[in-house]
C-alpha atoms as one frame of an Amber mdcrd trajectory, in Angstrom:
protein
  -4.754  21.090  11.188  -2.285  18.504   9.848  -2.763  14.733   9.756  -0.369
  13.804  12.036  -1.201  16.457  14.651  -5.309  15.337  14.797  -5.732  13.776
  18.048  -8.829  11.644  16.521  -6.463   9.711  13.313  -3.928   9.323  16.478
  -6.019   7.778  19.154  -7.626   4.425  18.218 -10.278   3.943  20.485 -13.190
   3.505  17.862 -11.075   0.748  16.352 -11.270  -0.917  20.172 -15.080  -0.443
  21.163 -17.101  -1.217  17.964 -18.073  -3.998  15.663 -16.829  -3.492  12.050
 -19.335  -5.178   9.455 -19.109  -4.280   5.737 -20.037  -5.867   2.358 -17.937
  -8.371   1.119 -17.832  -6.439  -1.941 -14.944  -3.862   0.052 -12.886  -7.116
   0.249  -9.430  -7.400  -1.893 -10.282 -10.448  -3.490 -13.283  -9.147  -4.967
 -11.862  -5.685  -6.589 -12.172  -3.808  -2.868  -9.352  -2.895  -0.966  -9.670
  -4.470   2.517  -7.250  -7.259   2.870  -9.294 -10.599   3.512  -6.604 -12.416
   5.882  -8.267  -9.656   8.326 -11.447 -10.514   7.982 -14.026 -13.272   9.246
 -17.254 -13.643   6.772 -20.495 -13.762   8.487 -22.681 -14.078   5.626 -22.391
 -15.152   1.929 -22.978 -10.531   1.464 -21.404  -9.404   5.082 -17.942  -9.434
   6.619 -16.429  -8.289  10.245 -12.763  -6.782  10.814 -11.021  -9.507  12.750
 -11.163  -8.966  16.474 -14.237  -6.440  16.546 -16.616  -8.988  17.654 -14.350
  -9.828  20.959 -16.014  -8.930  24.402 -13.488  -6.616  24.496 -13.085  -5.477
  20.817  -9.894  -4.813  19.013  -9.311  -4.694  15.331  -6.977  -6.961  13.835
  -5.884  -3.969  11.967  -5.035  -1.418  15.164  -1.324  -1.209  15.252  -0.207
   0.592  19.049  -1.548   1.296  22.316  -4.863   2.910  22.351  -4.953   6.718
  23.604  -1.540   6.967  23.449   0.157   5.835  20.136  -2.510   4.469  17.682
  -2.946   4.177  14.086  -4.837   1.986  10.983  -2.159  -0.679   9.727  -4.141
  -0.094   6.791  -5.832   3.139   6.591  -5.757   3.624   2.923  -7.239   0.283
   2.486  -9.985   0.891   5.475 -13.624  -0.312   5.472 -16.681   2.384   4.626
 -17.887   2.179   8.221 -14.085   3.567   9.036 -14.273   5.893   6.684 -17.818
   7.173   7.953 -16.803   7.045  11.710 -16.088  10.233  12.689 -16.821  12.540
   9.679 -15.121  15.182  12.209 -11.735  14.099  11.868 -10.219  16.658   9.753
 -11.459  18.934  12.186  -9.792  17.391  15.539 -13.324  17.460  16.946 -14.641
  13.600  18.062 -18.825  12.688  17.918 -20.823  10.860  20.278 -20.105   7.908
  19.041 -16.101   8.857  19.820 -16.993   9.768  22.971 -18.137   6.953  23.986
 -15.403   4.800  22.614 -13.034   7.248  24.196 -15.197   6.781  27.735 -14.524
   3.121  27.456 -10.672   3.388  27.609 -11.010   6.076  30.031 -10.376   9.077
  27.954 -11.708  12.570  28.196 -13.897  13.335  25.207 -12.274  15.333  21.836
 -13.893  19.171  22.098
C-alpha cells in the first residue's frame, strides 16, 4: 500500500487525543530534529508537543481537519512517541490505541 493511500498517515486523530512527551534530547536545538518553537518544556529532561496537553488535545504540529484531510506539518522531523504510535501504519491497519483516538472524533475503527 502506498503512503498517500494509508488511511492511518491520512487521518490525524492520534495527533488530537493524546499527550506527546519526549526527551528534550529529540529537540532541534540540541542535535534532534523536533523544532522547539512547538514545544513547551516540562522538565529540565522532558518536553510536550504544543497543544497535546489541552482538554481537548491538538498538536501544534497537525496541519487539516481530523478524519478527513490530516497530516504531520513535520513528519520527518516527528517525536519517538509518533514514530512508535501505530507500528501498523504501513499496513493500513490502526491499534487500540487508534481506535480509541478514532472513537473520540467519532470515527469507525481502521480493520
Amino acid at each position: 500500500m502506498a503512503e498517500a493511500d494509508n488511511p492511518c498517515v491520512r487521518c490525524g486523530a492520534c495527533c488530537a487525543a493524546f499527550r506527546v512527551d519526549f526527551s528534550v534530547e529529540e529537540l532541534d536545538s540540541r542535535f534532534g530534529r523536533v523544532p522547539d518553537g512547538l514545544t513547551v518544556e516540562l522538565t529540565d529532561s522532558t518536553c510536550r508537543m504544543r497543544g497535546t496537553d489541552h482538554a481537548q488535545p491538538r498538536c501544534a504540529a497537525l496541519v487539516g481537519t481530523v478524519g478527513v484531510k490530516a497530516h504531520c506539518g513535520i513528519y520527518e522531523w516527528r517525536p519517538s512517541p509518533c514514530r512508535e504510535f501505530g507500528l501498523l501504519a504501513p499496513l493500513g491497519r490502526g491499534d487500540e490505541a487508534c481506535s480509541r483516538a478514532r472513537a473520540r472524533h467519532g470515527l469507525p475503527p481502521l480493520d
